[in-house]
LOKOL-55561 format. One record per residue (C-alpha): residue in three letters; y, z, x. Coordinates in steps of 0.001 Angstrom, whole numbers, plus 500000, padded with zeros to 6 digits. Example, Ala and Ser with C-alpha at 12.3 -4.5 7.8 and 13.67 -1.06 7.14 Angstrom:
<sevexs>
Ala495500507800512300/Ser498940507140513670/
</sevexs>
This chain:
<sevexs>
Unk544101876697356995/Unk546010880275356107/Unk545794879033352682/Unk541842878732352724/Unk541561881575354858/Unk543903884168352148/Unk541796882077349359/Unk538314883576351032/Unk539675887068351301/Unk540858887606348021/Unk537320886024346743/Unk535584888196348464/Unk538330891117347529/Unk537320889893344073/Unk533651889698344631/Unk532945892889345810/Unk535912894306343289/Unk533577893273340754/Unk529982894518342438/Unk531837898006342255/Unk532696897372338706/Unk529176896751337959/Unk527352899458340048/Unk529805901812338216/Unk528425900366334686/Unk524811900582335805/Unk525574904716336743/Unk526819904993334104/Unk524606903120331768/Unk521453904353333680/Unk523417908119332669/Unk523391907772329246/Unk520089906198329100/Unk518576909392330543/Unk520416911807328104/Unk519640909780324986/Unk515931910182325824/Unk515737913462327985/Unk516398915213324689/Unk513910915484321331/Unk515906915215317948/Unk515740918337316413/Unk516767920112319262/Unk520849921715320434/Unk522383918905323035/Unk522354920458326556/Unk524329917371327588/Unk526659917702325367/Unk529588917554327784/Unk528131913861328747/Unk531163912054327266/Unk534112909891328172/Unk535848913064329740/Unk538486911795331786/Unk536720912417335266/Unk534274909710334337/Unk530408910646334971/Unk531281911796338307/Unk532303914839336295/Unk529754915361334082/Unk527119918794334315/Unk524369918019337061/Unk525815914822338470/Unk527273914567341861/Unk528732911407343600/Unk529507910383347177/Unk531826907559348749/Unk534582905155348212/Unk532563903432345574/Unk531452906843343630/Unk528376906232343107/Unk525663908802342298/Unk523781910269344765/Unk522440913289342986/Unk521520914259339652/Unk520238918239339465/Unk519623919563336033/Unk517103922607336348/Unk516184924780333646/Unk518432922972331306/Unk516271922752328083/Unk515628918899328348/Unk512399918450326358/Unk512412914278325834/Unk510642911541328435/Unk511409910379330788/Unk513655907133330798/Unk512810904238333247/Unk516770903689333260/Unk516114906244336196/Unk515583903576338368/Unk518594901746338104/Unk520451904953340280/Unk520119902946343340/Unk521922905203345345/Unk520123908477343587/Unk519111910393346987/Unk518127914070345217/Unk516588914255341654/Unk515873917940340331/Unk514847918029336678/Unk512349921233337616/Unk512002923816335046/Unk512482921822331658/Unk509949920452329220/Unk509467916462329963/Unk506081915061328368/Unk504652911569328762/Unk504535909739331677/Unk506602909093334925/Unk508213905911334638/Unk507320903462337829/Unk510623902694338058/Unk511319905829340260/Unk510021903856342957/Unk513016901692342905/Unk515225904884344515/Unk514321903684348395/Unk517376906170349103/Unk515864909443347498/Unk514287912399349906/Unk514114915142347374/Unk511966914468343922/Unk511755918116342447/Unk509581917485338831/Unk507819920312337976/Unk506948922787337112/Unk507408921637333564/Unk507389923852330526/Unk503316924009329099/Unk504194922878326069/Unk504979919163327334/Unk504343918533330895/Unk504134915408332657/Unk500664913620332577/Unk498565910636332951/Unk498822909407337245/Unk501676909179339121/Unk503387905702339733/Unk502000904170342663/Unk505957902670343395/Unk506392906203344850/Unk504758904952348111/Unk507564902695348030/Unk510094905789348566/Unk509347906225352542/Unk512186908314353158/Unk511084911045350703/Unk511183914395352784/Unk510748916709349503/Unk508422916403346362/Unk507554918839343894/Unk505409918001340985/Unk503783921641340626/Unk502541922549337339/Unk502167919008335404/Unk499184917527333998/Unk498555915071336590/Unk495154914483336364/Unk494267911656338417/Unk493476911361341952/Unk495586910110345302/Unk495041906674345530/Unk495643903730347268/Unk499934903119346418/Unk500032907438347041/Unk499146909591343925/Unk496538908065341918/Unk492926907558342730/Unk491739907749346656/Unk493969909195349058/Unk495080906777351549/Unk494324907564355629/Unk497630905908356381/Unk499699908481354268/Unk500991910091357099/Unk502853906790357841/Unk503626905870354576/Unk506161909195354589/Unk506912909652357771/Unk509859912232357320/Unk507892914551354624/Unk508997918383354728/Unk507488919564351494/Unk504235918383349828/Unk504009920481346427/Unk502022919706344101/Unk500760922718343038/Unk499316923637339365/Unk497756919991339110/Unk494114918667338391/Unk493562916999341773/Unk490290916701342768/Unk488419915597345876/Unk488744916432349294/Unk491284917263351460/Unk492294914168353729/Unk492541914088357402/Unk495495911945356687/Unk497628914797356148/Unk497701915490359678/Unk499872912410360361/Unk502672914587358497/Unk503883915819361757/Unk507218917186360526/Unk505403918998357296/Unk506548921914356922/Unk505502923225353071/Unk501583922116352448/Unk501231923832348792/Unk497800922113346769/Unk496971925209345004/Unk495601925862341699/Unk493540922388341730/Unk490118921263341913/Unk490164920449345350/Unk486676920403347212/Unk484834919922350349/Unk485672921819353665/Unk489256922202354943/Unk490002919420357300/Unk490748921343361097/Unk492918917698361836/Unk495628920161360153/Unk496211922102362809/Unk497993919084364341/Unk500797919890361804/Unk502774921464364743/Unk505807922558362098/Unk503350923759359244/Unk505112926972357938/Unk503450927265354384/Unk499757926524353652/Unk498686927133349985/Unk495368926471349139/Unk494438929087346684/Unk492352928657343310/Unk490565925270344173/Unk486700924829345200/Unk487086924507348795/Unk483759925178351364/Unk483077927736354033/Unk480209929128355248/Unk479411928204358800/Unk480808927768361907/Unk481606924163361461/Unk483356925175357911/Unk485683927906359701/Unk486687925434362571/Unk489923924616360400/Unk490886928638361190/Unk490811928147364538/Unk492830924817364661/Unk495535926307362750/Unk496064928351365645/Unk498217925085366952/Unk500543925704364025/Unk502783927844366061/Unk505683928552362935/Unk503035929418360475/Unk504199931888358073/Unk501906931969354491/Unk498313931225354516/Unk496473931496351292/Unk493105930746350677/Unk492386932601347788/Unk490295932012344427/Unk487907929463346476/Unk484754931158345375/Unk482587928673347625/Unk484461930453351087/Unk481846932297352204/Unk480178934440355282/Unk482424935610357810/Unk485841935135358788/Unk485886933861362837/Unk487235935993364976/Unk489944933283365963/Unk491951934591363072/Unk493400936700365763/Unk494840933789367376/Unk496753932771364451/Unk501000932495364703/Unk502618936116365391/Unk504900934978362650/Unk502570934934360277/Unk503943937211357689/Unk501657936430354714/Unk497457936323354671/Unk495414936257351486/Unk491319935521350947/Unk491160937339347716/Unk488521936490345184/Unk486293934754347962/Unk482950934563348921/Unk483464936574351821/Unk480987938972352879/Unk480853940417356243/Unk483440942401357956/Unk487397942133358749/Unk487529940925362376/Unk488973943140364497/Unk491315940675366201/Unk493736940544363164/Unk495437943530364728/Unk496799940438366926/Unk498706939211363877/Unk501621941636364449/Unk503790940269362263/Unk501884940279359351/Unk503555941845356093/Unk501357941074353259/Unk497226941550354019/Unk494989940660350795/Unk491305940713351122/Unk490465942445347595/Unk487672941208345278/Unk485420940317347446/Unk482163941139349299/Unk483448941611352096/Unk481769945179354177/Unk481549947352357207/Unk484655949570357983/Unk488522948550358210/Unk489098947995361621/Unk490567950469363889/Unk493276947657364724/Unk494988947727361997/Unk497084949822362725/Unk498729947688365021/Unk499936945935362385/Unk503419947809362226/Unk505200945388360380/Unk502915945240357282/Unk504259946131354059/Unk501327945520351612/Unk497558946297351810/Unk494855945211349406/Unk491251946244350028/Unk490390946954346132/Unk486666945796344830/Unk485364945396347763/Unk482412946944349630/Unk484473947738352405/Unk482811951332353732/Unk483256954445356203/Unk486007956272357341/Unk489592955557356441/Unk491341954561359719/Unk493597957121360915/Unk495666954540362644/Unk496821953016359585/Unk499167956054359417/Unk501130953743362183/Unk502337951921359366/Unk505405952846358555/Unk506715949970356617/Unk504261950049354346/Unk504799950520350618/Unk501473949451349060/Unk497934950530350078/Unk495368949630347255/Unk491894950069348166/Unk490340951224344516/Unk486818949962344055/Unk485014950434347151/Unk482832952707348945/Unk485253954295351251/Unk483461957994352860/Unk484857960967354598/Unk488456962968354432/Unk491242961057353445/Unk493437960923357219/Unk496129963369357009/Unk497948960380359413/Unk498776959248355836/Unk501210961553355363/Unk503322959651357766/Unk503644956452355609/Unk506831957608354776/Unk508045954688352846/Unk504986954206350639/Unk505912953808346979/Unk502041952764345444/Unk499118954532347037/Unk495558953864345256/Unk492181955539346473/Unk490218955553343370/Unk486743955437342870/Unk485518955505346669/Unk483187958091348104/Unk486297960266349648/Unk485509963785350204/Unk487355966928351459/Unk490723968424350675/Unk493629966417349896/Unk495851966570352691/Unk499130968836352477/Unk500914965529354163/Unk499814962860350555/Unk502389965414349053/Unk505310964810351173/Unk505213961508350488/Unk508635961527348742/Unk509114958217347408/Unk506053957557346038/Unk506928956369342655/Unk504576953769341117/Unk501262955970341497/Unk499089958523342977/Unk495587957563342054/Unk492706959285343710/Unk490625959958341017/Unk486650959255341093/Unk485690960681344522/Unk484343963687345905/Unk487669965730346490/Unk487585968998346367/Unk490006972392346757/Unk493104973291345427/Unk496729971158344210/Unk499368972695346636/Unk502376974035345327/Unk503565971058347966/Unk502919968518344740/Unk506661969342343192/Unk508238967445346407/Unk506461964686344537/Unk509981964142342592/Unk509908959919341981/Unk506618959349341233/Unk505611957856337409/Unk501697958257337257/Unk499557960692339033/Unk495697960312338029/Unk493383962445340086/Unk490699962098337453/Unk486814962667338593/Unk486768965146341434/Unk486326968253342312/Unk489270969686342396/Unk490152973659341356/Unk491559976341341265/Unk495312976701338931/Unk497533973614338389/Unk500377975003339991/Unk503508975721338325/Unk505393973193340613/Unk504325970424339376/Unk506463970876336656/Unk509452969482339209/Unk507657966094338902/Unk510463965080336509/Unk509864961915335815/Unk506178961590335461/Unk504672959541332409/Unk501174959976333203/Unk499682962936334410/Unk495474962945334667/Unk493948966088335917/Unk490846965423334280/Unk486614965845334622/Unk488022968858337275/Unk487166971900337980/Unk490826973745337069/Unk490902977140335252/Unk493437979160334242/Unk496423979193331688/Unk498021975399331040/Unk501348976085333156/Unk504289976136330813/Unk506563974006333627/Unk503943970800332332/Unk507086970991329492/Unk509592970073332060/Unk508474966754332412/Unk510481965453329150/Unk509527961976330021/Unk505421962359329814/Unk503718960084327679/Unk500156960597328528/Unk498233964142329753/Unk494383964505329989/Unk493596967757330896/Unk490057967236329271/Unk486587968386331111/Unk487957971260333290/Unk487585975328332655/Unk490625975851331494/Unk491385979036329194/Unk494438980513326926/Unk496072978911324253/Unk497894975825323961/Unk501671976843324418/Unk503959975933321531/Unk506035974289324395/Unk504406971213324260/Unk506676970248321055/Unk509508970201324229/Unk507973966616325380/Unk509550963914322741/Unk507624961006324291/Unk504330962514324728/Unk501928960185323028/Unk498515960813324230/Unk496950964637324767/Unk493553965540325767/Unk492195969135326489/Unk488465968258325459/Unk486075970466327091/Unk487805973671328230/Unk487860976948327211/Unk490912976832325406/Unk491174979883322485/Unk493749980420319447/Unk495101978484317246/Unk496297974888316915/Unk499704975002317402/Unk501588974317313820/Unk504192972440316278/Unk501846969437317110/Unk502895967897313427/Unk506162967615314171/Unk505305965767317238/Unk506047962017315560/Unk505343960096319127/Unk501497961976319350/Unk499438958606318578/Unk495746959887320297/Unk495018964116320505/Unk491533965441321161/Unk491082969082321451/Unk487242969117321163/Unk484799971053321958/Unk486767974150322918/Unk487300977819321000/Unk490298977004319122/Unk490502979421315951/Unk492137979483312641/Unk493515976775310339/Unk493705973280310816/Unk497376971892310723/Unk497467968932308247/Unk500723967179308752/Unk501692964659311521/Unk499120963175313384/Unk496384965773311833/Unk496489963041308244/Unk494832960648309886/Unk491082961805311365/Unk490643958242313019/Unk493505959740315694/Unk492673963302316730/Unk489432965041317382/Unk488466969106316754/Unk484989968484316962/Unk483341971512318555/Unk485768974135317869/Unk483271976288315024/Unk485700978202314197/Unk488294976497312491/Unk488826975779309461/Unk491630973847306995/Unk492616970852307373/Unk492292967631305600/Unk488988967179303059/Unk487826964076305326/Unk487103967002308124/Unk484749968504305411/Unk485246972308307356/Unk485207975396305151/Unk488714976763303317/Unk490021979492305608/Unk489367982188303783/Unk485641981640304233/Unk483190983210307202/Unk482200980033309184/Unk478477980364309672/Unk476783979006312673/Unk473964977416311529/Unk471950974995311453/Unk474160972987308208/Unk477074973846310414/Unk475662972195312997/Unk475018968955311135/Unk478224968957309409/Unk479461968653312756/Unk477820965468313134/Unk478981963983310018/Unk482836964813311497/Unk481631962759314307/Unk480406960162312493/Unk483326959987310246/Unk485457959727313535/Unk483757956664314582/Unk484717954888310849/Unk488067954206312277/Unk490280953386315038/Unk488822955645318474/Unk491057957894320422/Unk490775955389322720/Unk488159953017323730/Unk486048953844326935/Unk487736957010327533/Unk486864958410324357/Unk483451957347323637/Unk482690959290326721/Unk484056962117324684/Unk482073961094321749/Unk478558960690324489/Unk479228964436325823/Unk479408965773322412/Unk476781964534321086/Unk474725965469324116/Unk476030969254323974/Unk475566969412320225/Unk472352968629320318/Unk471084970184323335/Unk472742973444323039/Unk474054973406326687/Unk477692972477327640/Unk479258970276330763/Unk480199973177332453/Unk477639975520332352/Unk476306977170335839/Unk473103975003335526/Unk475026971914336239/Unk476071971986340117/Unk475582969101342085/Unk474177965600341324/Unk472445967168338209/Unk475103967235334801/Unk475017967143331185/Unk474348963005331019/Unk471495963436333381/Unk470068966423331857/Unk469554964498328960/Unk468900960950330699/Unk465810962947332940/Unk464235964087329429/Unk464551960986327661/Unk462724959904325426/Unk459460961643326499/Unk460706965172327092/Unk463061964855324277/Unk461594967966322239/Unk461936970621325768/Unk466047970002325921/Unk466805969993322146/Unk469144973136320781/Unk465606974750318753/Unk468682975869316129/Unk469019972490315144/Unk465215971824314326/Unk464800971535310390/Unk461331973262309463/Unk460821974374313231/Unk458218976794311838/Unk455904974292311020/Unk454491971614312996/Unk452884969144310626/Unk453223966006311985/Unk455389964498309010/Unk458055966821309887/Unk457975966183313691/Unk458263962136312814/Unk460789962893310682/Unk463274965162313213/Unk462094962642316272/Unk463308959695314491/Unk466420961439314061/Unk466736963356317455/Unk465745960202320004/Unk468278957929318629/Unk471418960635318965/Unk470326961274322382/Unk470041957923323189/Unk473494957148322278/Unk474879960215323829/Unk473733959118327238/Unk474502955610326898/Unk478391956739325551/Unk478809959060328990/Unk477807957096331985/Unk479640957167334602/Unk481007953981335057/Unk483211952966332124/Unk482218949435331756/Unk479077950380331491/Unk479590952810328474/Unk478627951413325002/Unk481732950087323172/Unk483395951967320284/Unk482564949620317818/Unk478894949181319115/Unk479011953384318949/Unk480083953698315508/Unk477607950518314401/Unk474973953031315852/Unk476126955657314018/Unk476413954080310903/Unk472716952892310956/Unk471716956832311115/Unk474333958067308934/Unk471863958376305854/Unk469013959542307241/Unk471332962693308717/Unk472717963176305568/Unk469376963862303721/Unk468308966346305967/Unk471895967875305475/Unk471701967614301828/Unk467668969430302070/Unk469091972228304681/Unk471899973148301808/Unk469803973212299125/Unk467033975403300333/Unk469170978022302068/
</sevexs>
């Protein structure tokens, strides 16, 4: 009986000796499988050290193993350069409980024998590199995997709906118990289409929710706020519905979802109307809210000052209007604000200067009225403030310029500002880009803003500065861009300038600048785009450097220089320029030569090229005393046209103005109308709704000839 008994053992000893044996060979065998076709020929080995190292697989890259019996319980290879398939040899890692190939560049399909892995809770597939990507539907053997508490197929090409087995076709409404221990749902960066199921909400321990960047549709189901551990809900960039109270119920559900931390429902055009005021009673640990490009239209609620620990607040390109709400400035915790394109109006909130953490406030784009708070000044931590193109009005508070680590940018440009820089600006020591562009700002540029070292952009521009250019401008080695165009500024242009290596772009258009080019501009090898037009710049033309090539600087305006390169056709230097009326159309054929080529710039300079054909023609420039108020040069010239054309045209420029036969009067009209017409369609105010460059010189082009006959007639008969 011991006999028998000792007999059994060791056959069973044997037995399971030999299992081992063979779970070891399928590992392994599965192993090599995987490399062999996880890698395109053609392409370096990444799993090169997948050999018969002494360790066995246990040891090899990305492999980990667990037990007595070794076997492999993980296999994590992200961002390893695998590029191949996918081989269904996966399946035979029966043990396999975490499988991370995220970050590589699989094509073709996944193979169904995944669904074989009834250990595995973490599948971790994408994204994939966009070159290959998964595609085609997911196995339905993944429904098989119950135990699965993470998957991640974001960014594939998974085109196919949830369906009956899981992912593929119609989503289930017993999904919830299919996966009972799900953390993390990602399957973001997908084609899934169709709604949102109410199944979801049988997730109870979800945690992670991300379906963004689909094609989902339909409402928002409110069954998820019975997802009681929901931290992270991404819905962004999918089709989703909102628009009446029944389509905003899912807002107020979510106020179950007591750890909520990241709500996104951005990009879902189709979100419309007004947010419910139940927002309010969202998580206080939600850190992160975004309805950016929306169909929201009516105002912020008040209540989200309840959401005090908010960080991140994105409502920009929207519709949404009325004011910012008093109440947010409770939110002391938040760190980012973006308001920009929207039609978000009145006063700036003084409260928000209760911010203090805050290092972004972007609200460019909208129709913001009144003084900018001086409570601002107390956002001591801001690094990017951006104000542009509102309706602000009123002196820039003293406080914006104590805002010492403001480094990324200072844009308040396009409002209604008006008074002086202070000398407080040189505290201003970290920040890159300073545009206060479009204003009415005067009065000197003061010398300390030569202690903002490390600017690279500096626009002052469309002001109302006078005065000398301040020689400290030449401290600021590391300046790459300066547009002091369309102010009243006067003296010469200091030989300093050649001090700035990296300066690339220069523009003192429109001023009263006097004296001579500097010879030290040709030496400046970095200068790419320089336009001193329309100023009183004397003397010779410099014609080294950036002054060979017309198609990058502009002198247009300037009558009395002379030099330069033939293509600028202006008289040798030793020749009295004449003002008159050839002068005057020689002019134009500089400007039309400028358009052959490459602009200055694109919208920035065919406003240049608008205003000087507007002054040019109509005698009167952007800054004389006439021009106060709403009325300027571009609607001088837009009020007259095309009716009134003859009572605002410089009378100097008429050919034959003595006689008024009505062949002559075509003839000028057909010439005049057109120029004017472009020169108010090249400076409106908006710069996406300026004529484009190309379109501009097309224009010009198709008058060229008939300009250059009365040019050629006006030579020959004087």
């Amino acid at each position: 009986m011991a006999m028998r008994s000792l007999s059994l053992l060791l056959l069973l000893m044997l037995a399971a000796s030999v299992s081992i044996s063979a779970a070891h060979a399928d590992d392994e065998a599965a192993l090599l499988a995987f490399k062999v076709a996880a890698i395109s020929s053609g392409y370096d080995n990444p799993l090169a050290s997948w050999n018969g190292s002494a360790g066995g697989y246990c040891s090899w890259e990305g492999v980990r193993c667990r037990g007595r019996h070794r076997r492999v319980v993980a296999l994590t290879l992200p961002s390893h350069g695998l590029n191949g398939v996918l081989s269904p040899a996966i399946g035979n890692l029966s043990s396999l409980r975490t499988l991370n190939l995220s970050f590589n560049g699989f094509s073709g399909e996944i193979p169904a024998t995944i669904g074989r892995l009834h250990r595995l809770h973490t599948l971790d597939l994408g994204p994939q590199q966009l070159l290959w990507q998964l595609e085609g539907t997911i196995p339905s053997s993944l429904g098989d995997i119950s135990g699965i508490q993470y998957l991640a197929l974001a960014f594939n090409n998974l085109s196919r709906e949830l369906q009956a087995n899981m992912l593929h076709g119609v989503i289930p409404i017993d999904i919830g118990s299919r996966f009972p221990r799900m953390r993390t749902l990602n399957l973001l960066g997908n084609r899934f289409t169709g709604p949102i199921p109410d199944s979801f909400s049988n997730l109870t321990t979800l945690q992670v929710l991300d379906l963004a960047e689909n094609r989902m549709s339909g409402y928002v189901p409110r069954t998820l706020g019975r997802l009681r551990a929901l931290q992270h809900l991404l819905l962004y960039k999918n089709k989703l519905e909102a628009g009446d109270r029944v389509g905003w119920e899912f807002i107020t559900s979510l106020s179950n979802c007591s750890q909520l931390q990241f709500l996104s429902l951005s990009r879902n055009a189709a979100l419309t109307g007004q947010l419910p005021n139940s927002i309010g009673n969202l998580s206080k640990t939600l850190q992160i809210l975004r309805f950016e490009n929306t169909g929201i239209s009516v105002s912020i609620p008040s209540s989200i000052g309840n959401l005090v620990g908010l960080q991140f607040l994105g409502a920009s390109n929207n519709s949404i209007s009325g004011v910012i709400p008093g109440s947010i400035g409770k939110l002391e915790n938040l760190v980012q604000i973006g308001l920009f394109n929207t039609h978000l109006s009145g006063p700036i909130p003084p409260s928000i200067g209760n911010l203090s953490k805050l290092i972004l406030l972007d609200a460019h784009h909208a129709k913001l009225e009144g003084p900018i708070p001086a409570s601002l000044g107390k956002l001591g931590n801001l690094v990017d403030l951006d104000l542009s193109w509102n309706h602000l009005n009123g002196w820039v508070p003293i406080e914006i310029f104590n805002l010492t680590l403001l480094s990324s940018f200072l844009d308040l440009s396009y409002n209604a500002l008006s008074g002086s820089i202070p000398s407080q600006v040189g505290s201003l020591r970290n920040l890159n880009n300073m545009v206060l562009s479009g204003n009415r700002l005067s009065g000197e540029i003061p010398d300390s803003i030569g202690e903002c070292t490390v600017l690279q952009q500096l626009q002052l521009d469309n002001n109302l500065f006078k005065a000398s250019i301040p020689q400290s401008l030449w401290d600021i080695k590391g300046l790459n861009t300066l547009n002091l165009s369309m102010n009243k500024l006067s003296g010469t242009i200091p030989d300093g300038i050649v001090s700035v290596k990296n300066l690339q772009q220069l523009y003192l258009a429109h001023n009263n600048l006097s004296g001579p080019i500097p010879a030290v501009l040709e030496n400046m090898t970095s200068l790419s785009e320089l336009d001193l037009s329309f100023n009183n710049l004397q003397g010779e033309v410099p014609k080294e450097g950036i002054f060979r090539n017309m198609t990058k600087f502009s002198i247009t305006g300037n009558s009395e220089l002379c030099g330069g390169i033939p293509q600028l056709h202006l008289d040798q230097c030793k020749n009295t320029v004449k003002k008159n009326r050839t002068r005057r159309l020689k002019y134009l054929a500089v400007a039309l030569a400028y358009g052959e080529g490459s602009s200055v710039s694109t919208l920035g300079d065919v406003y240049s090229l608008g205003i000087l054909l507007l002054e040019m023609f109509t005698g009167r420039s952007p800054t004389d005393d006439m021009f106060r108020g709403p009325l300027d040069l571009h609607k001088f010239a837009e009020d007259a046209y095309p009716d009134r054309i003859w009572e605002i045209v410089d009378s100097t420029i008429w050919l034959h103005a003595d006689t008024y036969d009505n062949t002559t009067r075509s003839k000028t009209e057909n010439c005049l109308v057109p120029i004017i017409a472009l020169g108010i369609s090249c400076s409106k105010k908006q710069p996406k709704e300026r004529t484009l460059i190309e379109s501009a010189a097309a224009e010009m082009h198709a008058i060229r000839d008939s300009y250059l006959i009365f040019v050629r007639s006006v030579a020959a008969s004087e």
